[in-house]
MIVEX-716189 format. One record per residue: residue number from 1; residue in one letter; x negated, y, z negated of N, C-alpha, C, CB in turn. Coordinates in Angstrom, 1 decimal. Atoms other than C-alpha are relative to their C-alpha. Glycine has a CB too. Layout:
- seq_type_nc1_nc2_nc3_cac1_cac2_cac3_cc1_cc2_cc3_cbc1_cbc2_cbc3
- NUM_A_X_Y_Z_X_Y_Z_X_Y_Z_X_Y_Z
...
***
This chain:
- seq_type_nc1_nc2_nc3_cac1_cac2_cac3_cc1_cc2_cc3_cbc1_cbc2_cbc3
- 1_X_1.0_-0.5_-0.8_-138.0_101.8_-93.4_0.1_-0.7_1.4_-1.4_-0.2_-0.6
- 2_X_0.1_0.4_-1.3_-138.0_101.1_-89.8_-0.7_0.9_1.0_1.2_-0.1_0.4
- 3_X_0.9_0.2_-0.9_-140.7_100.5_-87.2_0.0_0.4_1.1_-0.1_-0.7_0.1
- 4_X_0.0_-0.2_-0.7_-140.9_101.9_-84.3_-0.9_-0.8_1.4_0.0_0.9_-0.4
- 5_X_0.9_0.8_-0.6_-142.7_100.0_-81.4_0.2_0.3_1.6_0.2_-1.7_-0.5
- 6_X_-0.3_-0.1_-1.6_-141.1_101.4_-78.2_-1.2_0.8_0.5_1.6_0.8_0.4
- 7_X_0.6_-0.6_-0.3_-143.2_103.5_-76.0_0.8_0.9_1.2_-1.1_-0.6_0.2
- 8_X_-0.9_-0.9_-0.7_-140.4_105.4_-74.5_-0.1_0.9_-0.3_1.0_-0.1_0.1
- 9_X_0.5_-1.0_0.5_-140.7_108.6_-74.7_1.7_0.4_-0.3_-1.1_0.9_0.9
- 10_X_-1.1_-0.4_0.9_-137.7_110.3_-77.4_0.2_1.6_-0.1_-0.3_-0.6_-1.6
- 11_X_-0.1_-1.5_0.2_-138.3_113.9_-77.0_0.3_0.8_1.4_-1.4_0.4_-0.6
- 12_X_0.1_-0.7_-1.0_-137.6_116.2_-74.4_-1.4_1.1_0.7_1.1_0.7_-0.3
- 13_X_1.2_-0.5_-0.7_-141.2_117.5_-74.3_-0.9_-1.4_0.4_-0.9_1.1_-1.2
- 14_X_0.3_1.2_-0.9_-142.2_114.0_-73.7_0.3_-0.1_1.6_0.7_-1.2_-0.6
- 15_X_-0.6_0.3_-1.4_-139.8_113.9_-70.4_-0.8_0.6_0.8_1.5_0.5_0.3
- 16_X_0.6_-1.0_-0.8_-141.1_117.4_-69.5_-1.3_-0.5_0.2_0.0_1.5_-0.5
- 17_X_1.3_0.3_-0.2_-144.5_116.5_-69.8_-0.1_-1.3_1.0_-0.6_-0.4_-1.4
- 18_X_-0.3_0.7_-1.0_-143.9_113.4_-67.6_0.1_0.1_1.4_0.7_-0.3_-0.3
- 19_X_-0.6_-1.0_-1.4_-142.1_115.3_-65.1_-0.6_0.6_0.7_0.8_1.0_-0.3
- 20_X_0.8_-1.1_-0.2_-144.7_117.8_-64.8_1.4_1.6_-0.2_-0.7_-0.5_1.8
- 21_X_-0.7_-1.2_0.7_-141.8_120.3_-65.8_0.0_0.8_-1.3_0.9_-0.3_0.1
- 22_X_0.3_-0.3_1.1_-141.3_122.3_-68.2_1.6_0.3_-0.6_-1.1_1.0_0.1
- 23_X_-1.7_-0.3_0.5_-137.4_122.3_-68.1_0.6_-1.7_-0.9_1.2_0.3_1.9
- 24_X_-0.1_1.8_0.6_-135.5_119.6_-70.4_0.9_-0.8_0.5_0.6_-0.2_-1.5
- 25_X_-0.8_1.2_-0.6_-133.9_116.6_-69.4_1.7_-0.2_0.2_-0.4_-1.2_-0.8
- 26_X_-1.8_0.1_-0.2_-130.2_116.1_-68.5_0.5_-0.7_-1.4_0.6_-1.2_1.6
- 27_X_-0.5_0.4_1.7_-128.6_115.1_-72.0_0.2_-1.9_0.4_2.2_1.2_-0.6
- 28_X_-0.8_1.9_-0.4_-127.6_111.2_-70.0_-1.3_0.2_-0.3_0.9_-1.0_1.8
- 29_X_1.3_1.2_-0.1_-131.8_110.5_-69.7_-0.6_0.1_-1.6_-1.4_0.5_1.4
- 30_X_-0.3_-0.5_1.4_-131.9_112.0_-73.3_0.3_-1.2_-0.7_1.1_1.1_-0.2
- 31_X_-0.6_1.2_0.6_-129.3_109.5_-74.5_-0.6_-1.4_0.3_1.3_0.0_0.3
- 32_X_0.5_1.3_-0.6_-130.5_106.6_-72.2_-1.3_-0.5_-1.0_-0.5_0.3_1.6
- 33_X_1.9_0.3_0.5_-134.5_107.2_-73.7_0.5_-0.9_-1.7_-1.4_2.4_-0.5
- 34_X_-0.4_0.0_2.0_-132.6_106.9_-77.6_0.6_-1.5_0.3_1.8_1.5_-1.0
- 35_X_-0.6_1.1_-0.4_-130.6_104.0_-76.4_-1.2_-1.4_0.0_0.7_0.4_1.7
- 36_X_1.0_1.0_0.3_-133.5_102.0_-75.5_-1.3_-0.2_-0.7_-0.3_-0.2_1.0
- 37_X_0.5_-0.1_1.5_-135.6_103.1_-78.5_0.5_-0.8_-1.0_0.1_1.3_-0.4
- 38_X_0.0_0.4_1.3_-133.6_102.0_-80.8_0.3_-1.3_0.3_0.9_0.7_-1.0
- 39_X_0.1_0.7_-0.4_-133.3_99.0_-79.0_-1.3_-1.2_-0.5_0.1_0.5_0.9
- 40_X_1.1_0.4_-0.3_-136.7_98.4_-79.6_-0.9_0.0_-2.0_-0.7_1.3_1.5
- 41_X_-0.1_-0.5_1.5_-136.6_99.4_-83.7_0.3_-1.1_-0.8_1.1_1.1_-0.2
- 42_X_0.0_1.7_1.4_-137.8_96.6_-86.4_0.5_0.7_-1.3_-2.2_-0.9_-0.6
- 43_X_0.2_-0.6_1.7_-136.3_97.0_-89.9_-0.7_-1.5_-0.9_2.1_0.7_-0.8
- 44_X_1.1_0.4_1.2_-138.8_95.9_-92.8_1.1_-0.6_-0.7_-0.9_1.4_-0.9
- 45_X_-0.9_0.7_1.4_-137.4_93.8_-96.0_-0.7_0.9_-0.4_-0.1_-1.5_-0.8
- 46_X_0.4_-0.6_1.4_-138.4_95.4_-99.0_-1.2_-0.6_-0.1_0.8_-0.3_-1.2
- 47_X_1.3_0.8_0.3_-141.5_92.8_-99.8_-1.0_0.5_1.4_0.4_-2.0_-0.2
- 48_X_1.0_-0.6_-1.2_-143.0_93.9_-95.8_0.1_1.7_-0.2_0.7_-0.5_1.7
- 49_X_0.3_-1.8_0.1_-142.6_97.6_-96.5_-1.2_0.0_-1.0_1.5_1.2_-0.7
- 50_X_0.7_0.2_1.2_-144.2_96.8_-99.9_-1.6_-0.4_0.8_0.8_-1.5_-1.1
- 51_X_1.5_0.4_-0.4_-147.3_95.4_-97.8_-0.5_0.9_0.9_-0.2_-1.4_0.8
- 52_X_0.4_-0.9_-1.0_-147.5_97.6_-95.2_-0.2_1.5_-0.5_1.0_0.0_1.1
- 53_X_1.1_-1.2_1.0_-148.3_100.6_-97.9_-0.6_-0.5_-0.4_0.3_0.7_-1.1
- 54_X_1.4_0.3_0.7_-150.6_99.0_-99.7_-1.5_-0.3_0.9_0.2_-1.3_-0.9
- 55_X_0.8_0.3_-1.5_-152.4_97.6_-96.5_-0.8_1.9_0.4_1.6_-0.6_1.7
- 56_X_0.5_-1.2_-0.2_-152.5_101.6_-96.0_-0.6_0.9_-0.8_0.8_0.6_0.3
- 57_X_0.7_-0.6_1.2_-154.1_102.3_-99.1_0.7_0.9_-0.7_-1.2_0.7_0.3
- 58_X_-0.4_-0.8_1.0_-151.5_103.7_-101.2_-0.1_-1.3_-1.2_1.5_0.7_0.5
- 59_X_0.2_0.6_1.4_-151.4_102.5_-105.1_1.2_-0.7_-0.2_-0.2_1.2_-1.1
- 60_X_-1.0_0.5_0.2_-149.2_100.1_-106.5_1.4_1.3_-0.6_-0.6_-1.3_-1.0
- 61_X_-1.2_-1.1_0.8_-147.1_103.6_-108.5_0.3_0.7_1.3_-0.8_1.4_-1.5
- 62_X_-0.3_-0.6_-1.0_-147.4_105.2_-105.1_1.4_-0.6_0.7_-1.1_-0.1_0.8
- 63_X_-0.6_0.9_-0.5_-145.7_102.3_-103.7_1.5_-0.2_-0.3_-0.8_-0.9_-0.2
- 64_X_-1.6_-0.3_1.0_-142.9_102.1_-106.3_0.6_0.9_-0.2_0.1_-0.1_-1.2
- 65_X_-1.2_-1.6_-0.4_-142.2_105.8_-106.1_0.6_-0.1_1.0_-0.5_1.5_0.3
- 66_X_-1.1_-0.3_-0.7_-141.2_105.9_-102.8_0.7_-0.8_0.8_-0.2_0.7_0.7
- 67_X_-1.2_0.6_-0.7_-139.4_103.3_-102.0_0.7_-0.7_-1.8_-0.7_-1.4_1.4
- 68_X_-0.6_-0.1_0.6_-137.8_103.8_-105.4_-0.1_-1.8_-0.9_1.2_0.7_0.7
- 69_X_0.2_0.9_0.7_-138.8_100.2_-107.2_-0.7_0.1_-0.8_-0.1_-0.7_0.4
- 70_X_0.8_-0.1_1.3_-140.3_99.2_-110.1_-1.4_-0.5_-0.3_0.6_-0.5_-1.0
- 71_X_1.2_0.9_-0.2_-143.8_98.4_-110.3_-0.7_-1.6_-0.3_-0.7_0.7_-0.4
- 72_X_-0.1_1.7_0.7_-143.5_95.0_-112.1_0.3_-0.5_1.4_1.5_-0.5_-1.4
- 73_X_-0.4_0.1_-1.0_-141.8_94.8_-108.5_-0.7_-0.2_0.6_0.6_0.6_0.4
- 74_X_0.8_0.1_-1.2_-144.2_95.5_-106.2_-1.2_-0.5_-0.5_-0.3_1.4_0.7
- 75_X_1.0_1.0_0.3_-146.8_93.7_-108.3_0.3_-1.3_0.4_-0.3_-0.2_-1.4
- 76_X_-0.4_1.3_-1.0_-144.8_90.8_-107.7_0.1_-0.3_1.2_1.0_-0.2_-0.1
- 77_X_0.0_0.0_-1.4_-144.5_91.3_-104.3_-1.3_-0.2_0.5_0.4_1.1_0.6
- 78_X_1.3_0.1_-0.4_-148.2_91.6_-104.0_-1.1_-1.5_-0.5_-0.5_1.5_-0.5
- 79_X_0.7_1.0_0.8_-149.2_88.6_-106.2_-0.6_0.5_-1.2_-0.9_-0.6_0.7
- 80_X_0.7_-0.6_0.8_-150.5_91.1_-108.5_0.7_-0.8_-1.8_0.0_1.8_0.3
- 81_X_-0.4_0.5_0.5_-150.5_89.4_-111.7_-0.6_0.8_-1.8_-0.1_-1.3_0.6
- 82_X_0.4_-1.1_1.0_-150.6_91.9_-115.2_0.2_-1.1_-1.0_0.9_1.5_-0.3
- 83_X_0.2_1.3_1.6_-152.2_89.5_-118.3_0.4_1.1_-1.2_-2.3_-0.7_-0.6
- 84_X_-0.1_-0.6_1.3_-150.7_90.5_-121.6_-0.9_-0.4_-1.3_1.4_-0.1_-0.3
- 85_X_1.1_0.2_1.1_-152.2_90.8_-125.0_0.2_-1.2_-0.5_0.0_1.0_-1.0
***
């Protein structure tokens, strides 16, 4: 999962809208905008993705579906701690 945090604009209705046009951008300011986007692009561990859903109010099974782990996993990750019998 990775973060986005730039405020460049990545689209060609961003540019236009900027511009006050409504035509799209030359393909260089295109590439340039992507260039310093991904510049600007955090990637997560596994254990910070893990927080940053739950933080969002998804469920620990939510959590483990989609980023394909196991929920013993992301309990661990979370401190969550399952008492047995």
């Amino acid at each position: 999962m990775s973060l986005s945090i730039s405020s460049v604009p990545t689209t060609a209705a961003a540019t236009a809208v900027n511009s006050g046009t409504a035509a799209t951008p030359a393909p260089q300011k295109v590439q340039q905008a992507t260039k310093a986007a991904s510049a600007d692009t955090v990637t997560l561990t596994e254990a910070q993705q893990v927080y940053q859903l739950y933080n969002q109010g998804n469920t620990v099974t939510q959590i483990a579906t989609s980023l394909s782990l196991s929920v013993d996993l992301v309990n661990n990750y979370l401190g969550i701690s399952v008492g047995g019998g």
